[in-house]
C-alpha positions in Angstrom: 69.6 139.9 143.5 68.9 141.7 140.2 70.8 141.3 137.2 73.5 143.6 136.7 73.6 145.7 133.2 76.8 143.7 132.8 74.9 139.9 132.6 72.2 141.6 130.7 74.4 142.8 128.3 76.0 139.6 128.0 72.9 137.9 127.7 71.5 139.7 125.3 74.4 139.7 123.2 74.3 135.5 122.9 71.3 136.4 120.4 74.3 136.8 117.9 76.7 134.1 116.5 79.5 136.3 116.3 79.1 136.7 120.2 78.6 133.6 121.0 81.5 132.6 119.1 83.5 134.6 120.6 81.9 133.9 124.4 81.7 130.1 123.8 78.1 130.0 125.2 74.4 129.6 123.7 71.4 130.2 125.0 68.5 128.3 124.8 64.4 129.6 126.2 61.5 127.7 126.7 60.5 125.1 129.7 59.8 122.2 127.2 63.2 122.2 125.6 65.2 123.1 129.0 63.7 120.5 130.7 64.8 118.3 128.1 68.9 119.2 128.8 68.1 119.2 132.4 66.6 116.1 132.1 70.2 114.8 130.6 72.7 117.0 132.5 75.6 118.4 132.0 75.1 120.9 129.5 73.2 123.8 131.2 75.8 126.0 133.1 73.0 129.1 133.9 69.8 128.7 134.8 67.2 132.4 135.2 63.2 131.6 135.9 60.5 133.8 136.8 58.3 132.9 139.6 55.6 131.5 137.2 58.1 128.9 136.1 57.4 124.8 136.2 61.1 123.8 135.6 63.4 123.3 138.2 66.0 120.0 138.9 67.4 119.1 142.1 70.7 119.8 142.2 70.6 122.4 139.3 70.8 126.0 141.0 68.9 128.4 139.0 68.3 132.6 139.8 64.9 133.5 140.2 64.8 136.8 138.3 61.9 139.1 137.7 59.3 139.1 134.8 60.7 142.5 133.3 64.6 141.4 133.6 63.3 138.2 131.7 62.0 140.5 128.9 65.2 142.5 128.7 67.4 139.3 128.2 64.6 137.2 126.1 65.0 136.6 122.6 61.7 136.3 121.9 58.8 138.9 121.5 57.1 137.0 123.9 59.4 136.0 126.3 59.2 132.6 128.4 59.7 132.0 131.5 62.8 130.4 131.9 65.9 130.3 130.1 69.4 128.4 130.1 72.9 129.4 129.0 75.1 126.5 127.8 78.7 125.9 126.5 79.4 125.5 122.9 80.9 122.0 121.9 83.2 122.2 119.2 83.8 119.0 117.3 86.9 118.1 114.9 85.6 115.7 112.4 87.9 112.8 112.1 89.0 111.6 108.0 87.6 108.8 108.2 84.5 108.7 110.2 81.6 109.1 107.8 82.9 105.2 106.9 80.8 104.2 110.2 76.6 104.2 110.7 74.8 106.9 108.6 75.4 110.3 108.0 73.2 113.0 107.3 74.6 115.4 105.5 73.1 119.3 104.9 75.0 121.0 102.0 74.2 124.8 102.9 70.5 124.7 104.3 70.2 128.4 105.8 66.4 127.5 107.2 66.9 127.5 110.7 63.7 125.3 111.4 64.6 123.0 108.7 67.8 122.7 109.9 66.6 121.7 113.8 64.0 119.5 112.3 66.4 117.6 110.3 68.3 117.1 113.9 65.5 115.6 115.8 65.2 113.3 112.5 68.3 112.3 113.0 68.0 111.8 116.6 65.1 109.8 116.0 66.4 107.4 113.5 69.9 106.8 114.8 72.0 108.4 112.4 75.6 108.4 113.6 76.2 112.0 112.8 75.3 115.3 110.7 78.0 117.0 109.1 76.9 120.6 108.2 78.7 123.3 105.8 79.6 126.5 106.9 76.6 128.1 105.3 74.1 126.0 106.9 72.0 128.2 109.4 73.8 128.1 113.2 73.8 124.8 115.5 73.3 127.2 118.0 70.8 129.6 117.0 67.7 130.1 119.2 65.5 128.7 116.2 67.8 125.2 115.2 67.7 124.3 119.6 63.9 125.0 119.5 63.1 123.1 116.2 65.7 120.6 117.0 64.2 120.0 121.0 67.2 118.9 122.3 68.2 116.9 119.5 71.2 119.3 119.1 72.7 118.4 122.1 72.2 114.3 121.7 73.4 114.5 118.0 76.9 114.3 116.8 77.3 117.4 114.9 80.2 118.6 112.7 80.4 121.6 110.8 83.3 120.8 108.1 84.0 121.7 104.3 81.7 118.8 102.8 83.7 118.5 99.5 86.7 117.4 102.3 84.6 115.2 104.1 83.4 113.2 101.5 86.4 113.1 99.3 87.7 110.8 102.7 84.1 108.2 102.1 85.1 104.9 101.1 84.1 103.5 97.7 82.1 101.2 99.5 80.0 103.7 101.2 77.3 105.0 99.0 77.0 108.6 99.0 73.2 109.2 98.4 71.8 112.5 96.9 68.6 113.2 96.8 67.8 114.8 93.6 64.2 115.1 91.7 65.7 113.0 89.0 67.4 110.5 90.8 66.4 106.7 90.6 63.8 106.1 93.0 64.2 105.3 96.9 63.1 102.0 96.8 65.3 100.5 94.8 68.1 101.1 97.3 67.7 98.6 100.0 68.5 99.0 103.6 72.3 100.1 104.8 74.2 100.0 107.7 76.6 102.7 106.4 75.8 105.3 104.1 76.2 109.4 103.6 73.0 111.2 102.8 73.3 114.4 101.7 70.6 116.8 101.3 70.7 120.5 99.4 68.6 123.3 100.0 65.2 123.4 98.4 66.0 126.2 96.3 69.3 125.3 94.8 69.7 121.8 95.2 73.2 120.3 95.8 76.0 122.7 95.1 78.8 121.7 92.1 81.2 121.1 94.8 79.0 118.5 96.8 77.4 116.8 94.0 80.8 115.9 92.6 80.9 113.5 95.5 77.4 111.6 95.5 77.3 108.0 94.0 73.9 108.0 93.6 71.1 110.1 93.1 67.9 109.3 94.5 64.3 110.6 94.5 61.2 110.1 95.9 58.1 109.1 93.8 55.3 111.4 93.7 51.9 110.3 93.3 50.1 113.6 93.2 50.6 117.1 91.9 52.9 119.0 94.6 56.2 120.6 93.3 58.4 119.4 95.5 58.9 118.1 99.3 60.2 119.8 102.2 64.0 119.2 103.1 62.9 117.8 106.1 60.3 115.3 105.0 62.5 114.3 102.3 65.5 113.6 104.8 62.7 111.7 106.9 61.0 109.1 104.1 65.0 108.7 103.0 65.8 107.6 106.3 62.7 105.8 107.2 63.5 103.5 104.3 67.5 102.7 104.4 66.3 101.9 108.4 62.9 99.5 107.5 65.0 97.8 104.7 67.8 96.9 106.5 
């Protein structure tokens, strides 16, 4: 049966975070990333492939829709050949809860790749959670779930007023910034609870954040490059707190 203008409109209008606000879906394209949240279940609610698909899950239903009505509701210029419409999960963050594990925190990163990548980071090193401003670039944007490959969905994400959040970390719990003149990385040693906060590469931490950090930390460079990418950065940070431990 072929979509109606109604689901294409609908569809189509998901590419927007003001509609899928308002809607309480996302939308996520591409077979490697779908059949990563099919592969976990439970979080894919519509399911639209062409006939040249590869993805499909037993049990799943999905509508087999033509190459042309993919177009229409794609968000890409080249548009694949599957795609998968999802509820949003909306997540209160509790006072006291970046006392527990690690945190990542992103303090108004507006790259939408940098921001996935430093998901699947997270995901890959077992940090508890990432607690994101307001600012920061969408959870749900088609380019955070696509940088991110799945890690948005496996991730504990908040998005919260960080000057809030923090203000609620015990003294204990060290409250890492990483700044360019921090002391360096490896004289922290490994820990079980810590908040790691991470600015945007042009502006660093904002006033309001860097209030909060207990200690500033860098990496050393060897060589001649200006700076590091947020993401790398974020990795070698948590690379080391997890080794040292």
């Amino acid at each position: 049966m072929p979509l109606t203008k109604a689901e294409i409109s609908r569809l189509r209008s998901l590419h927007e975070k003001k509609h899928r606000e308002t809607l309480g879906l996302f939308v996520v394209e591409g077979e490697k990333v779908i059949r990563e949240l099919l592969a976990e279940g439970g979080i894919i609610d519509e399911f639209y492939v062409t006939e040249a698909s590869v993805v499909s899950k037993e049990g799943v239903e999905q509508r087999l829709i033509s190459a042309a009505e993919m177009s229409r509701i794609s968000h890409f210029p080249t548009p694949s050949r599957a795609l998968a419409v999802g509820k949003l999960v909306r997540r209160t963050l509790a006072h006291d809860l970046l006392n527990q594990g690690l945190t990542l925190v992103l303090d108004a990163l507006q790259d939408a790749g940098n921001v996935g990548t430093l998901l699947r980071i997270a995901d890959w090193f077992g940090v508890a959670r990432v607690v994101m401003s307001a600012d920061c670039a969408d959870l749900y944007s088609q380019k955070v779930i696509n940088a991110s490959m799945g890690s948005f969905h496996r991730v504990p994400t908040y998005v919260a007023d960080l000057k809030d959040a923090l203000a609620n970390v015990k003294l204990q719990v060290p409250i890492l910034g990483c700044d360019l003149h921090g002391e360096p990385l490896g004289t922290i040693g490994g820990l079980a609870d810590a908040v790691i906060v991470m600015g945007s590469e042009g502006r660093g931490l904002s006033d309001a954040v860097a209030r909060h950090v207990t200690r500033r930390v860098t990496i050393p460079r060897y060589g001649a490059a200006e700076s590091l990418n947020v993401a790398v950065a974020a990795g070698i940070v948590c690379a080391h707190l997890r080794s040292a431990v």
